[in-house]
C-alpha positions as CSV (number, residue, x, y, z in Angstrom):
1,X,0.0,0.0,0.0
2,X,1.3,3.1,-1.0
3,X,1.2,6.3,1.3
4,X,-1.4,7.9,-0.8
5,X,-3.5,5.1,-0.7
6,X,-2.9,4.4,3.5
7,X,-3.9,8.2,3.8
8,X,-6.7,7.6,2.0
9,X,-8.1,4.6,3.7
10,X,-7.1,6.1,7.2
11,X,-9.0,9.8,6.6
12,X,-12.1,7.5,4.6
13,X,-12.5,5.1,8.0
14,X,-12.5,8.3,10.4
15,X,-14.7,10.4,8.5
16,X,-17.2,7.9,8.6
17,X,-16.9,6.3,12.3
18,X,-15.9,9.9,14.2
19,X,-17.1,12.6,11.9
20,X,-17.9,14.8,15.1
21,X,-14.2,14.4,16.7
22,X,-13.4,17.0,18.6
23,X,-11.5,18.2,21.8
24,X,-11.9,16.5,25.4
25,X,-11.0,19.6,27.2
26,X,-14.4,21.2,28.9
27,X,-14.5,25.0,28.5
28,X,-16.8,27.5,27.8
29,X,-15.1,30.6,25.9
30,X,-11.6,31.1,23.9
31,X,-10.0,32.0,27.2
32,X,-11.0,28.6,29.1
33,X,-9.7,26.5,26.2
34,X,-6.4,28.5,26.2
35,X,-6.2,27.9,29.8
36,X,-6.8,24.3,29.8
37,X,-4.9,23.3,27.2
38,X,-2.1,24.8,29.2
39,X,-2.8,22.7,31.9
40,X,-3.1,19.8,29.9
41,X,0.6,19.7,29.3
42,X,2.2,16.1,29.8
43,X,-1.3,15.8,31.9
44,X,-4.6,13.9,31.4
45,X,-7.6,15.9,29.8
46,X,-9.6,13.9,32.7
47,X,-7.5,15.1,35.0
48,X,-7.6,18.9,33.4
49,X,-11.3,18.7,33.6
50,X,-11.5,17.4,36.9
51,X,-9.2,20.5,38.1
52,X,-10.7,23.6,35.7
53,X,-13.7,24.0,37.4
54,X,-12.8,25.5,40.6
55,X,-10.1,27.5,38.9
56,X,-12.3,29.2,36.3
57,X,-14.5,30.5,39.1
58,X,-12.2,32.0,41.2
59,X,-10.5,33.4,37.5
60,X,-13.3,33.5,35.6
61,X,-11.6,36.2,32.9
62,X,-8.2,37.1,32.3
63,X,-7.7,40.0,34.1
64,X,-8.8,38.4,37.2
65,X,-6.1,36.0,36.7
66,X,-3.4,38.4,35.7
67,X,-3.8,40.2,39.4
68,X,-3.4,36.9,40.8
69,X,-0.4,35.6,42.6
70,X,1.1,32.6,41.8
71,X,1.1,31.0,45.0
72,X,-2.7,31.6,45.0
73,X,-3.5,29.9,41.2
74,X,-1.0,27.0,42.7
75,X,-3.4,25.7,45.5
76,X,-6.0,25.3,42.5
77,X,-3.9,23.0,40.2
78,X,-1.8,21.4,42.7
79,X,-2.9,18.1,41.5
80,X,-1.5,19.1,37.6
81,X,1.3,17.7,36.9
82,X,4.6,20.9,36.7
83,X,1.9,22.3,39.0
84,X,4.9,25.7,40.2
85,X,5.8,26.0,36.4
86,X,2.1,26.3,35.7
87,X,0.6,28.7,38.2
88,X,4.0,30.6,36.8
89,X,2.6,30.2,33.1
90,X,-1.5,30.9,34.3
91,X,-0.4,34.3,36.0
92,X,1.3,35.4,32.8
93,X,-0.8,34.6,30.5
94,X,-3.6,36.5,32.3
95,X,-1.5,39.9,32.3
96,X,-0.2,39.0,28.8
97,X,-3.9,38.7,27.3
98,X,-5.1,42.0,29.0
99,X,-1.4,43.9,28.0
100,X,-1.0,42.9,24.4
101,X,-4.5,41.5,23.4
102,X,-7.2,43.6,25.1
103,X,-8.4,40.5,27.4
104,X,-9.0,38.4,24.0
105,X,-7.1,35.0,22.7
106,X,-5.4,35.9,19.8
107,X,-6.1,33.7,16.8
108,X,-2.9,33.5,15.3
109,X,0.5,31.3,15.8
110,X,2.6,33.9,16.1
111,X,0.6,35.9,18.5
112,X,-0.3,33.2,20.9
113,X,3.6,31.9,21.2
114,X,4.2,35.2,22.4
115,X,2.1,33.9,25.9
116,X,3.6,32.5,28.5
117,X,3.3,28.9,29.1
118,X,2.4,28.7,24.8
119,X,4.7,26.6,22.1
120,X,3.8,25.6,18.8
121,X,1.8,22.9,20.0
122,X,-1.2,24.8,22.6
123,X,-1.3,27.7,19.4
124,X,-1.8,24.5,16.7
125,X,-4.8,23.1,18.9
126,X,-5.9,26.9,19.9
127,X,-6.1,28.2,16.4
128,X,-7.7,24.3,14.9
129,X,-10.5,24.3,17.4
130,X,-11.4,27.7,18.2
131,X,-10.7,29.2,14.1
132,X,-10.7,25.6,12.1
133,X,-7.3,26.7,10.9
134,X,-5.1,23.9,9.0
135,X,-3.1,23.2,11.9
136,X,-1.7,20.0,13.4
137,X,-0.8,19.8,16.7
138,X,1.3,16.7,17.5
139,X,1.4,15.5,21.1
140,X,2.7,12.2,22.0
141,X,-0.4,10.1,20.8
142,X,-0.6,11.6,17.7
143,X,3.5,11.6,17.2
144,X,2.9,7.5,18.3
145,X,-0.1,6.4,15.8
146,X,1.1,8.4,13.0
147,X,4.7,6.8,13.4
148,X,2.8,3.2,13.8
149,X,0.3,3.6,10.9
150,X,2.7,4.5,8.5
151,X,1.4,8.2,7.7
152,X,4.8,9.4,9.0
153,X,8.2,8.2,8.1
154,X,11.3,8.5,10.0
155,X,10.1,11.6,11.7
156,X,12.4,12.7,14.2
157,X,10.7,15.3,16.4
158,X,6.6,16.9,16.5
159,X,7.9,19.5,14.1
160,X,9.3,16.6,11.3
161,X,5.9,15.1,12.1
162,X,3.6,18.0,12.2
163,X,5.2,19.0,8.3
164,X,4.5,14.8,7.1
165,X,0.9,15.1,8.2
166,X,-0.2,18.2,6.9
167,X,1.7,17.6,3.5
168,X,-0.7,14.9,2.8
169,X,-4.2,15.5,4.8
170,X,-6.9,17.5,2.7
171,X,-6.4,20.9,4.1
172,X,-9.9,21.1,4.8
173,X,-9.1,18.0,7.0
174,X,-6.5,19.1,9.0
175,X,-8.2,20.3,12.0
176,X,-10.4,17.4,12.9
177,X,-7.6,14.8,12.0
178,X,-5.9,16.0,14.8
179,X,-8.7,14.6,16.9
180,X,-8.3,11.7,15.2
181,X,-5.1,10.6,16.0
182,X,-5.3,11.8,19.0
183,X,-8.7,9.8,19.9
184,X,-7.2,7.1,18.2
185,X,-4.1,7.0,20.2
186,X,-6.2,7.4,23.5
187,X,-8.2,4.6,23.3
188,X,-7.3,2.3,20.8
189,X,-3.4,2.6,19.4
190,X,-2.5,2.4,23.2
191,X,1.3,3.1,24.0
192,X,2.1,-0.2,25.9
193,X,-0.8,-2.2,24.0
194,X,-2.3,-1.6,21.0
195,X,-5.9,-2.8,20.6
196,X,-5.1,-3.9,17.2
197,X,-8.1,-6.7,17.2
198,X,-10.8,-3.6,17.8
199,X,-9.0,-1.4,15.4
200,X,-10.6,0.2,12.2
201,X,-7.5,0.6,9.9
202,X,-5.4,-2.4,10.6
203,X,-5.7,-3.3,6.7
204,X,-3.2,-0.2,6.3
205,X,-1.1,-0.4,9.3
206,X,2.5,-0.8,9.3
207,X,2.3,-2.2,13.1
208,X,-0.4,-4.3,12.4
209,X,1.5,-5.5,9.3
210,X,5.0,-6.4,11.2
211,X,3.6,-7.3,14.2
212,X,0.3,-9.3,14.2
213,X,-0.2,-10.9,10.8
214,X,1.3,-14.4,10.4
């Protein structure tokens, strides 16, 4: 199976059985989203949401936040993992929202890196779920399956891998195929055990190929 054709068969099978992907972070506004996916860092969304509550009601805005001290935001994500780095990141985001943005999230890449406690990979999900921009943000399950699959080949780093998936996903596509993968990689292309009997697109799996067909 050529790449084209694995692409093809991969985008076909999740169009049709998760045509509604979409984020597992809870929020309710651009700010909340920015926020959370902060948090959500080398941490759990379930663990995110379980945490966001309490926090955006005592900050419900940013310049609430921004007026905060950091030992303050730190009691309310204690249980997030980098939990000092964060309330660091939380308190300067606020004041950098209400300094440079007028209390908005910006809704480009090279605005929202500018933020504390922002890389390429919280503006890629920012910009794809709040704007539907064609941008990938590659976290460690979507790095994993896209290695596995085949979609990516000898990609180094999130950057090499980010560059491989948009290259060859519809642009159109790009912001729900991040769901996708990630989804994917969540609860079926598991790090330590791949459910590859309950998976969809074993027919164009490199994994599957090497490693479970006699």
């Amino acid at each position: 199976m050529t790449k084209k054709d694995r692409y093809k068969y991969c985008l076909k099978y999740f169009q049709q059985n998760m045509p509604n992907a979409e984020t597992e972070l809870i929020y309710d506004n651009p700010f909340q989203l920015l926020v959370a996916v902060v948090l959500s860092a080398q941490c759990t969304d379930k663990r995110v949401n379980l945490t966001t509550p309490a926090l955006f009601e005592r900050f419900p805005n940013p310049d609430i936040l921004s007026k905060a001290s950091v030992e303050e935001v730190f009691l309310y994500i204690k249980s997030i993992s980098y939990p000092n780095n964060k309330a660091k990141h939380l308190v300067g985001l606020g004041k950098a929202l209400v300094e440079k943005f007028g209390g908005q999230v910006p809704l480009t890449i090279n605005e929202l890196i500018t933020i504390p406690g922002v890389g390429r990979k919280t503006a890629n999900v920012i910009t794809s779920v709040l704007d539907n921009q064609p941008n990938m943000a590659v976290d460690t399950h979507v790095f994993r399956v896209s290695a596995r699959i085949g979609l990516t080949t000898n990609a180094k780093t999130p950057l090499a891998a980010e560059k491989q998936l948009i290259a060859n996903i519809p642009k159109q596509l790009v912001h729900i195929a991040h769901h996708w993968l990630i989804l994917h990689g969540r609860y079926v292309c598991l790090a330590r055990t791949p459910k590859c009997e309950e998976c969809g697109i074993s027919a164009c799996c490199k994994f599957y190929a090497k490693h479970c067909m006699n």
